[in-house]
Each structure stands twice: as structure tokens, then as C-alpha cells.
C-alpha positions as CSV (number, residue, x, y, z in Angstrom):
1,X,20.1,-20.2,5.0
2,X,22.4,-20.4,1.9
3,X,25.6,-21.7,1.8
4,X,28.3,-19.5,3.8
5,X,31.1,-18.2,1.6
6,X,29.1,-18.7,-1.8
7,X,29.4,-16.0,-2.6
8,X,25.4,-15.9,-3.4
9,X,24.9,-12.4,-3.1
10,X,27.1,-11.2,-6.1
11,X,25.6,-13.8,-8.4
12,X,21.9,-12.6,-7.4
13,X,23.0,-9.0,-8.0
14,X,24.3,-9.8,-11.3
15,X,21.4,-12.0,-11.9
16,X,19.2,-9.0,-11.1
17,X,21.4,-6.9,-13.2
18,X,21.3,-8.8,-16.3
19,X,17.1,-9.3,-16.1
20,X,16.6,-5.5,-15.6
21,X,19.2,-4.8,-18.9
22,X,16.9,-7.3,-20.8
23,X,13.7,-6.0,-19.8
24,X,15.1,-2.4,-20.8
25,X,15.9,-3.8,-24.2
26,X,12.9,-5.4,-24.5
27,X,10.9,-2.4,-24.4
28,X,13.1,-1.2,-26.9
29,X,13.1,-4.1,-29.5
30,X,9.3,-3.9,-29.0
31,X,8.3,-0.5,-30.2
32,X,11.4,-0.4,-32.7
33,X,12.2,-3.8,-34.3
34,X,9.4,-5.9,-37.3
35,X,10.4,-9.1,-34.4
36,X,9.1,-8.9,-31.0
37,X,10.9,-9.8,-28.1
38,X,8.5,-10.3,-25.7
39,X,6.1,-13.5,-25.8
40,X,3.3,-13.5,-27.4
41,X,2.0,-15.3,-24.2
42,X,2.8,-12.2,-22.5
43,X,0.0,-10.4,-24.0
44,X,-2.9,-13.4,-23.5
45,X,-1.5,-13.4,-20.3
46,X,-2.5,-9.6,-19.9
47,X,-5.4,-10.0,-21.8
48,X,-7.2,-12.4,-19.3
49,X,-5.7,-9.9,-16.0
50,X,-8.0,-7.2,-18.5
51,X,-11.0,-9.5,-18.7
52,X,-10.9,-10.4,-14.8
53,X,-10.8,-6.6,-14.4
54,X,-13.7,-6.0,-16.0
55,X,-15.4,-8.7,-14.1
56,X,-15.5,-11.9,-17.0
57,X,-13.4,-14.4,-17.6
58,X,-9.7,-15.2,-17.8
59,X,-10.9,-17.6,-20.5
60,X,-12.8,-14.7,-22.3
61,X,-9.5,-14.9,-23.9
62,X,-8.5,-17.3,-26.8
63,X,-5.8,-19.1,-26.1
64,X,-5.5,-18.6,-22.4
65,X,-5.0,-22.0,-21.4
66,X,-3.5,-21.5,-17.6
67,X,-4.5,-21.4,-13.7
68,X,-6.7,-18.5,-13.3
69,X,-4.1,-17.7,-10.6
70,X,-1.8,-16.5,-13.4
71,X,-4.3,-14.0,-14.7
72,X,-4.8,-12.8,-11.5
73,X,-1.1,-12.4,-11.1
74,X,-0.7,-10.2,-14.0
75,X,-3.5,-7.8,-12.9
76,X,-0.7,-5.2,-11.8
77,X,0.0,-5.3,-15.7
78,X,-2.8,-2.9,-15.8
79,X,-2.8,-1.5,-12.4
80,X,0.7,-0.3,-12.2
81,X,2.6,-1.3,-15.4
82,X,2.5,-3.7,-18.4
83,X,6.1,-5.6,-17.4
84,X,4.8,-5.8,-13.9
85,X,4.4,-9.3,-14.1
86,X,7.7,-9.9,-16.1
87,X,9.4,-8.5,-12.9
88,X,7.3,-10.9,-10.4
89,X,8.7,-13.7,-12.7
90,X,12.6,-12.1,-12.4
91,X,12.2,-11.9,-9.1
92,X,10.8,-15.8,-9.2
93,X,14.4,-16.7,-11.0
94,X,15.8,-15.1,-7.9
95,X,13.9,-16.7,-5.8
96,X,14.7,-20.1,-7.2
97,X,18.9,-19.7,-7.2
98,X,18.4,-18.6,-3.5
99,X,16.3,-22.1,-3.0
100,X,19.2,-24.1,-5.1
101,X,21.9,-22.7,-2.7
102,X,19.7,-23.9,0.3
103,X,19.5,-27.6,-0.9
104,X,23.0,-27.7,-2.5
105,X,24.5,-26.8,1.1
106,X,22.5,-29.8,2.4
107,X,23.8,-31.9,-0.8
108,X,27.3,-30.6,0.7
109,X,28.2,-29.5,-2.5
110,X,31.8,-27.8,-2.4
111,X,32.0,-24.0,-3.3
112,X,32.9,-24.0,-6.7
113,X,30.2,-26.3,-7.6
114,X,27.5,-24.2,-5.8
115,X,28.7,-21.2,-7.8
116,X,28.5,-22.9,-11.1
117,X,25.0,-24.2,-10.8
118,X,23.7,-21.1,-9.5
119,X,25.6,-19.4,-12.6
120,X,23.6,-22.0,-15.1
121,X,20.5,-21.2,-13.6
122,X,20.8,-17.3,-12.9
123,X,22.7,-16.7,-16.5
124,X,21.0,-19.3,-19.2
125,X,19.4,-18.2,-21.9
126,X,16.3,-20.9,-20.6
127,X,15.8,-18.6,-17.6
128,X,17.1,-15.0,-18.1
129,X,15.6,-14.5,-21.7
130,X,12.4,-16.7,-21.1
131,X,11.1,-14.7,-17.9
132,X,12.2,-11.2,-19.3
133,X,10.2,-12.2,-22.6
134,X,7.3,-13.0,-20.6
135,X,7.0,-17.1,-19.4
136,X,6.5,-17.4,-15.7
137,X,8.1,-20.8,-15.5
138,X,10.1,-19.9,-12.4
139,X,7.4,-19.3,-10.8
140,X,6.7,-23.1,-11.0
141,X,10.2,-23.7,-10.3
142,X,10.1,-21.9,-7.1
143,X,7.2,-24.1,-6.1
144,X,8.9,-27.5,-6.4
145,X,11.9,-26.5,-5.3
146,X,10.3,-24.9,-1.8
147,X,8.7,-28.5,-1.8
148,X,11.8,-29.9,-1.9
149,X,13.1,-27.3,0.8
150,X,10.0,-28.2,3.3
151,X,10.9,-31.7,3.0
152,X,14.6,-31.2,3.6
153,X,12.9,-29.6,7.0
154,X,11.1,-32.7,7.7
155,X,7.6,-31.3,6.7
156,X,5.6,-33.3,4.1
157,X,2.6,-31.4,5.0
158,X,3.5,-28.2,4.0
159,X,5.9,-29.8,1.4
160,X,2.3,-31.8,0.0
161,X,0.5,-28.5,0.1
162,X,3.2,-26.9,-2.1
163,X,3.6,-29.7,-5.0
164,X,-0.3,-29.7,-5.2
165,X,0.3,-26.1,-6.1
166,X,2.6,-26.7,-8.4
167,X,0.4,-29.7,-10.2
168,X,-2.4,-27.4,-10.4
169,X,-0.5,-24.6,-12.0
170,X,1.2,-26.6,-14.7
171,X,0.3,-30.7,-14.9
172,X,3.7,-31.4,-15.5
173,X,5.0,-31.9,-12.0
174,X,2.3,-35.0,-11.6
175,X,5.2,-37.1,-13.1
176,X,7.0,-36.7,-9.8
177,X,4.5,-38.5,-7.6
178,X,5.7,-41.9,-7.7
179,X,9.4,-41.2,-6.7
180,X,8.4,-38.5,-4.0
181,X,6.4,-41.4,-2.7
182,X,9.1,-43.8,-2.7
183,X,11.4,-41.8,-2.0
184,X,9.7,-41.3,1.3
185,X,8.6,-45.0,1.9
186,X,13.1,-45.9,1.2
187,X,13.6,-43.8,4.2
188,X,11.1,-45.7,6.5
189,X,12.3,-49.2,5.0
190,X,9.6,-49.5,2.7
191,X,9.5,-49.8,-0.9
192,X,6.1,-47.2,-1.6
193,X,3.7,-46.5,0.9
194,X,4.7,-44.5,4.3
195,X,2.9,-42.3,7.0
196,X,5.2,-39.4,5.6
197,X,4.0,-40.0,2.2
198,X,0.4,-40.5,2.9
199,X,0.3,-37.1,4.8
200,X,2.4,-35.9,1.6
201,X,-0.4,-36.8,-1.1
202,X,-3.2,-36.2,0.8
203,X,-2.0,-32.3,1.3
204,X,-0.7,-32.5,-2.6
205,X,-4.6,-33.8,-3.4
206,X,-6.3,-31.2,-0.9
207,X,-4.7,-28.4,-2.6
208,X,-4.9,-30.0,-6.2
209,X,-8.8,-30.4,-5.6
210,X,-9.6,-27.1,-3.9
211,X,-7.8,-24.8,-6.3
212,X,-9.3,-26.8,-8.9
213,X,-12.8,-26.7,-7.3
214,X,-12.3,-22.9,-6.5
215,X,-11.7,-22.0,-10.6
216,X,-14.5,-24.5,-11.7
217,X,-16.8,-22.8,-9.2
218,X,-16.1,-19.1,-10.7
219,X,-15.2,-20.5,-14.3
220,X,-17.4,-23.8,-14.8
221,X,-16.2,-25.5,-17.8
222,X,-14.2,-23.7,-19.3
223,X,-11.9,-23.2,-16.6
224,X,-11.6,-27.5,-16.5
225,X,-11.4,-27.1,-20.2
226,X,-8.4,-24.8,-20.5
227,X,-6.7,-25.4,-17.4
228,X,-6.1,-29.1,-17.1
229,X,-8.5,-31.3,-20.7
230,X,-6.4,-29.2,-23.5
231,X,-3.2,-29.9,-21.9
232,X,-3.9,-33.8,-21.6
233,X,-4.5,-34.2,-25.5
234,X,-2.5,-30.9,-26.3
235,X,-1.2,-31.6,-30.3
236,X,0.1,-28.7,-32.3
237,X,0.6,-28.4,-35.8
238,X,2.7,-26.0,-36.0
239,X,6.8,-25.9,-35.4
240,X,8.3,-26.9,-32.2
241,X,11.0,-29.0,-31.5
242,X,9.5,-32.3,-31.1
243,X,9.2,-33.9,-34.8
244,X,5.3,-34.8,-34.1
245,X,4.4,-31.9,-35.3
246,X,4.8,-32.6,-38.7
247,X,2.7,-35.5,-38.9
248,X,0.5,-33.8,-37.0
249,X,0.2,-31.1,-39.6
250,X,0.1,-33.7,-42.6
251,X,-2.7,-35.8,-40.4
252,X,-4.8,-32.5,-39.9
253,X,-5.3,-33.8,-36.5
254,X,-6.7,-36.8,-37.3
255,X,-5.4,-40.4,-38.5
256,X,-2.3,-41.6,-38.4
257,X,-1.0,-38.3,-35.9
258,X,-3.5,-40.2,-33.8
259,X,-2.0,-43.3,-33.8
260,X,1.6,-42.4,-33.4
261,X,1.1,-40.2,-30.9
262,X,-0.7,-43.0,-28.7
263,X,2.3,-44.4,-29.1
264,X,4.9,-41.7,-28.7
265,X,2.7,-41.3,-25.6
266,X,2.7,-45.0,-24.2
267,X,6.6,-45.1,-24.8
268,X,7.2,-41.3,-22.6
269,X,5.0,-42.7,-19.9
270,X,6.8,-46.1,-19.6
271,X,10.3,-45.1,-19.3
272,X,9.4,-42.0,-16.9
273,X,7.8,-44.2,-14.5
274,X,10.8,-46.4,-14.9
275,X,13.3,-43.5,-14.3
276,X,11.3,-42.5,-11.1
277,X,11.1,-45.7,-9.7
278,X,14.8,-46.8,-10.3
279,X,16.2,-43.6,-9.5
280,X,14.2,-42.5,-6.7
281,X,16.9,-42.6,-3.6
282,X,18.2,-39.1,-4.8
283,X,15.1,-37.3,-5.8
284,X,16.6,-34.2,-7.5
285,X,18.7,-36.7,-9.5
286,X,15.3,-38.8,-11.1
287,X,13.2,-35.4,-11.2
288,X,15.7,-34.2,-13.8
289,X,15.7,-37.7,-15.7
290,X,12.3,-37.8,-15.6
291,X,11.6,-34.3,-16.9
292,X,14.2,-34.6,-19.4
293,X,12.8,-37.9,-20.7
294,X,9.1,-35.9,-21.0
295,X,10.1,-33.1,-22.6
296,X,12.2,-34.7,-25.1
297,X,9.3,-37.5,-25.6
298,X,6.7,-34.8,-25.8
299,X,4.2,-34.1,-28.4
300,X,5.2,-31.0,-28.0
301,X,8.2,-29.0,-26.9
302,X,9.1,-25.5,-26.6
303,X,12.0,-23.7,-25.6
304,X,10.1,-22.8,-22.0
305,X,9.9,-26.2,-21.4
306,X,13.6,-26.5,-21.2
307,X,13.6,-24.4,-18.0
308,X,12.0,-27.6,-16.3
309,X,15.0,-29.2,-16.5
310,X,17.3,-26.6,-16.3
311,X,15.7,-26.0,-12.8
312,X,16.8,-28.9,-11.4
313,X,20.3,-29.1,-13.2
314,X,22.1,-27.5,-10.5
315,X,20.8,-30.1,-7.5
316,X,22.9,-32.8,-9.4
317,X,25.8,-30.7,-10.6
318,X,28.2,-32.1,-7.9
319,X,27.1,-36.1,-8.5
320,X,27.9,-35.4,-12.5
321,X,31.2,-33.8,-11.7
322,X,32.0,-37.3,-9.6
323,X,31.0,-39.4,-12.6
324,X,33.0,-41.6,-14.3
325,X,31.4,-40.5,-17.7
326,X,32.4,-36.5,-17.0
327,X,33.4,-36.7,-21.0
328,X,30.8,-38.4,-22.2
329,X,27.9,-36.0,-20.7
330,X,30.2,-32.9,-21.5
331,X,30.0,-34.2,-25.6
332,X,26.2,-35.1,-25.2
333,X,25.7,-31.8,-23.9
334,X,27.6,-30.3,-26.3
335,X,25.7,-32.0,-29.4
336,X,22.1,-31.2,-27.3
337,X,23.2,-26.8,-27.8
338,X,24.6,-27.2,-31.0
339,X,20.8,-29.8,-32.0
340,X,19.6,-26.9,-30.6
341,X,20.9,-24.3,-32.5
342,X,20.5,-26.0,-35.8
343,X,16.8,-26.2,-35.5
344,X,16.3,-22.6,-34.5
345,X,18.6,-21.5,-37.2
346,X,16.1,-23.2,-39.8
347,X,12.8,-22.3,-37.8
348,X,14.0,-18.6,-37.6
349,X,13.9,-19.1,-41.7
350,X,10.6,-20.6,-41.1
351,X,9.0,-18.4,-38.6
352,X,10.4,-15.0,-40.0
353,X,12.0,-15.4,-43.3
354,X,9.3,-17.4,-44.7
355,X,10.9,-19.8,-46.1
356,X,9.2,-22.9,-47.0
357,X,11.7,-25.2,-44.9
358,X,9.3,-27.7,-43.4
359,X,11.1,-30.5,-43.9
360,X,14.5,-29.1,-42.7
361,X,12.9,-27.9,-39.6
362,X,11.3,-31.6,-39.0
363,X,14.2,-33.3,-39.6
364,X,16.5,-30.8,-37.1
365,X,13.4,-31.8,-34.3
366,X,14.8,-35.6,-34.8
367,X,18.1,-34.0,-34.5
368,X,17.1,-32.5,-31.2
369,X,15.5,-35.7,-29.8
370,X,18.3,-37.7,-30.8
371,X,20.9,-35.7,-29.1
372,X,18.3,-35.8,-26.1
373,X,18.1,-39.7,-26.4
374,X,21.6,-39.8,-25.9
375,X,22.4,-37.2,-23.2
376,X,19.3,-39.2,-21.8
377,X,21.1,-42.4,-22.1
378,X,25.0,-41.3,-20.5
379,X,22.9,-39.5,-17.7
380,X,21.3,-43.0,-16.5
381,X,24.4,-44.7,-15.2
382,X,25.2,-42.1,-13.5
383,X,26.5,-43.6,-9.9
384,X,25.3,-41.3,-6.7
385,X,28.9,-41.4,-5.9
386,X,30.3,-39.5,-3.0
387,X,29.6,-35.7,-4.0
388,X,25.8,-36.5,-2.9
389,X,26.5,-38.2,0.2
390,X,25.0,-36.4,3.2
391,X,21.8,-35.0,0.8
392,X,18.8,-35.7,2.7
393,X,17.4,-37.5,-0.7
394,X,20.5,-39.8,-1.0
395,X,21.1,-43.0,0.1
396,X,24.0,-42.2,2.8
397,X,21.4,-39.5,4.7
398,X,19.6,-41.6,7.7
399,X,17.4,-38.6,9.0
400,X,13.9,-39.4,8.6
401,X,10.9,-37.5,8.6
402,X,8.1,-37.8,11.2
């Protein structure tokens, strides 16, 4: 249950609120504005539920490059209306702030601080605008964070089965693996390996494997092709905020964008399995390094990426607030939004003035990563401190699970 005197039921309803007001004016801006709000996503989204329909392929559709589960999803896009399947993901954002307040009452997180992390995740632009525009990110979010939730209840089979959803719906999560294991082996005196962790990974790889054997058997190639091979040498030419994609561009894909991104991939891999090994006592606490570190390492990085982190920002709300560095992450932060804002100021020049601003729009992308870097940097010597004492991820917790 969530915490008692949250007051959890106001924030959903205002949540709920907010997400119905911006899906109202999304069908608005949509029939009456030159820029769309919703995703273009969206409609390969609803494209793929159309082909399925029909009785073909998700990946009939260019550019469809997710779990057929997804396309299946969106089916009631057709069947009962197109923003069906913008509502299942508002109701996923839900979902996940009830799923915060259940872990944060076992992180013993005092009142106020419960309120203001369910307030970032229920009212940030990263989650309110991106699932009313069409990204269903929280449904991933849901998933880890019931993982994390079936753990907490001393389940790692059920918890297993849930991450190897979540791998097979987006690869991301994968970088979690090593710090869930040793997370689990800590708690058993160990320093990897554990019974709890073995029955953990093999649920995680029976799920993993029979999703991914189910969509290969109705998809063949393609569906391995898509789902899983684009993703693991994904480049992109065009603007994001990770300043790859210049070279990229310049490189047409070949060359020296070849070269550096090897690196650029060599160095994200290294210091995420660093951060997950070092930081693996509290494992909300080195899933958010470790997702911050990939996404701002990424060859690629878009705004719904930023929900992945977000996500998890509430779980370690209370162990920031009892750092000795509260000023120093409050400025990083502060330069991280307004890195932010620069580069979308210049991409919306880009994207919609046409403006040939290139350059500006790289060099605002190493703005963003540096800013990252160093939010990155104050967040690592963070001590666990008393505010996550009792968490059944910290160090002070002594249940186990069997």
C-alpha cells in the first residue's frame, strides 16, 4: 500500500487532470496548428496496430523498430479510438507514481519528500507531455519499478519475470543486470552470485527468450532485426542531443563516425559497469547513475530517453536531500534545464524555422553532455546517509530474500 497520509490521491487526480487537459489540446494543436503535437511515433505506432489488423506485419511499417507487443497494444487505436493508446500510457504514468509511493514508504522517506518526488514524476514535462504526445516510456517504467516492488516482497521469481519484460521491450534495462545481481549476492554475504539471484536471471532469461522466440516465430527476421540488431548499432544523423550526430552526418555513416563511436561506446560501457558495481548496495540509487551515465554517453539521445532517469529520480530524493553536496546538485541541475533549453531553442530554429544552425545545435549537444558530466560527477559521492536507512536495497536493511 502507499504511504499513509501522502496525500497520494490528490496528486494522482491532478496528475490525471493535467494528462486529460493535454490530450484535449493535443487534438486541437493537431488539426489546427503547421506543428504537431503529437509524436510522430505515435502514428508508426498506429500504423503497425493497422498492419497486425489486417493480418501482416507490425514491421510492414518503416520505421517500426519496437516489441510487437507495442503494436498489439495500440490495436484499440483503431478499434475504439486513435488516443486510445495515449490513455493506456497516462494511465502507465499513474501507475508508476503509485509504485514510487510503495518503495519510498519502504525507503522511510518522510512526507514532504514522498510528495515532491511523486510531484517530479506526475508534473514533468519528461512524463506528462511525452505520454500525452504519444511515447509509451512509462509503460517500461512501470515494469522495473513493479520489479523493484516484487523484490521488496521477497520474490525474485516474479521480480526476474518482470525485468525480462522490460529488457525485451526496450534493451536498455540490460544495464541493470550486474547490480541486481550483486545487489542480491551483498545481502547473502556474497560479492555476485546468490540462489536469489540465480532464480532472478534465469526467470529475467526465460521471459527474455520466450517473448523473443514468440515474435521471431510470427515475424522471422525482421522482427530480430527491428526489435533488438538496429537498436545495438542504432546511429542517427540527424539532430538529437548527443553531439555524435554530427560526425555522424559528416562521416555518412561510415569512417571516422565509426571509429569514435567505438569509442564513445567503450568509454559508456566502462564507467556504467563501474557505477553498478560500486554503487550497488542501494539499487535505485546506481540504476539512476547508471542510466544517467548511458543516456548522456549515448549515440543517441532524445528527450524520451530522459524519462529513464527521471523514473527513478524520486527513489533517491530523500538520500540527496541528506547530502552534503545539496548545493552543488541543486546548480548542476540547474545548468542540466537551462543545457537543455539552449539546445532546443536552436534545434526548434533547426527543425522548424529552417535555419541552417548545424553547428550551433552540435555545439549546445556538448553543452548538454557537459552539464550531464558534471551533474554525473557531484551525484557519485553521494553518501547513502541516513534518509535511506531501512530501504530494503540499503545497506542498514538485514531482511533477506529466500
Amino acid at each position: 500500500m502507499a504511504p499513509a497520509g501522502t496525500g497520494l490521491v490528490p496528486l494522482l487526480l491532478a496528475g490525471l487532470a493535467s494528462r486529460l487537459a493535454l490530450l484535449i489540446w493535443a487534438g486541437w494543436q493537431d488539426t489546427h496548428m503547421a506543428v504537431k503535437y503529437t509524436d510522430i511515433d505515435y502514428f508508426v505506432i498506429t500504423d503497425a496496430a493497422q498492419a497486425v489488423l489486417a493480418g501482416g506485419s507490425p514491421y510492414d511499417r518503416a520505421t517500426f523498430r519496437y516489441s510487437p507487443l507495442l503494436a498489439w497494444m495500440a490495436l484499440p487505436n483503431h478499434l475504439l479510438h486513435p488516443s486510445a493508446a495515449k490513455v493506456c500510457f497516462c494511465a502507465a504514468d499513474l501507475g508508476a507514481a503509485w509504485l514510487m509511493a510503495c518503495l519510498l514508504e519502504r525507503r522511510r522517506a518522510p512526507v514532504a519528500w514522498v510528495k515532491a518526488g511523486l510531484a517530479v514524476w506526475l508534473f514533468s514535462p519528461f512524463t506528462a507531455v511525452i505520454s500525452t504526445r504519444g511515447s509509451g516510456e512509462a509503460l517500461v517504467t512501470c515494469m522495473l519499478l513493479g520489479m523493484l516492488c516484487l523484490l521488496d516482497a521477497g520474490r525474485p521469481l516474479l521480480a526476474g519475470l518482470c525485468y525480462g519484460l522490460a529488457v525485451h521491450w526496450r534493451l536498455y534495462p540490460i544495464i541493470y543486470a550486474l547490480p541486481l545481481l550483486r545487489n542480491l549476492a551483498m545481502r547473502r554475504g556474497a560479492r555476485l552470485l546468490s540462489i536469489p539471484g540465480i532464480v532472478f536471471g534465469a526467470a529475467a532469461a526465460a521471459a527474455f527468450l520466450t517473448l523473443g522466440g514468440l515474435g521471431y516465430h510470427l515475424y522471422g527476421h525482421s522482427f530480430l532485426q527491428e526489435t533488438y540488431l538496429y537498436h545495438l548499432g542504432r546511429v542517427d544523423p540527424r539532430h538529437n542531443f548527443s553531439p555524435f550526430f554530427l560526425p555522424t552526418y559528416l562521416a555518412s555513416g561510415g569512417g571516422a563516425g565509426i571509429s569514435i563511436g567505438g569509442v564513445f561506446g567503450a568509454a559508456q560501457a566502462l564507467l556504467i559497469t563501474v557505477l553498478g558495481w560500486l554503487h550497488a548496495a542501494d539499487l535505485p540509487y546506481a540504476m539512476l547513475l547508471q542510466t544517467l551515465a548511458f543516456v548522456t554517453f549515448n549515440k543517441v539521445s532524445t528527450a524520451q530517453y530522459f524519462v529513464w532517469y527521471v523514473s527513478l529520480l524520486p527513489l533517491v530524493l530523500p538520500r540527496l536531500a541528506a547530502a552534503h553536496n545539496r548545493g552543488q546538485l541543486l546548480w548542476a541541475a540547474g545548468m542540466c534545464s537551462a543545457a537543455i533549453a539552449h539546445w532546443l531553442a536552436w534545434a526548434y530554429a533547426l527543425e522548424f524555422l529552417g535555419w541552417s544552425v548545424f553547428l550551433p545545435v552540435w555545439v549546445a549537444g556538448l553543452g548538454v553532455l557537459l552539464a550531464k558530466s558534471w551533474l554525473l560527477a557531484c551525484l557519485m559521492p553521494v553518501p547513502q546517509g541516513q534518509a535511506s536507512d531501512g530501504f530494503l536495497y540499503g545497506k542498514a536493511c538485514k531482511k533477506k530474500i529466500t
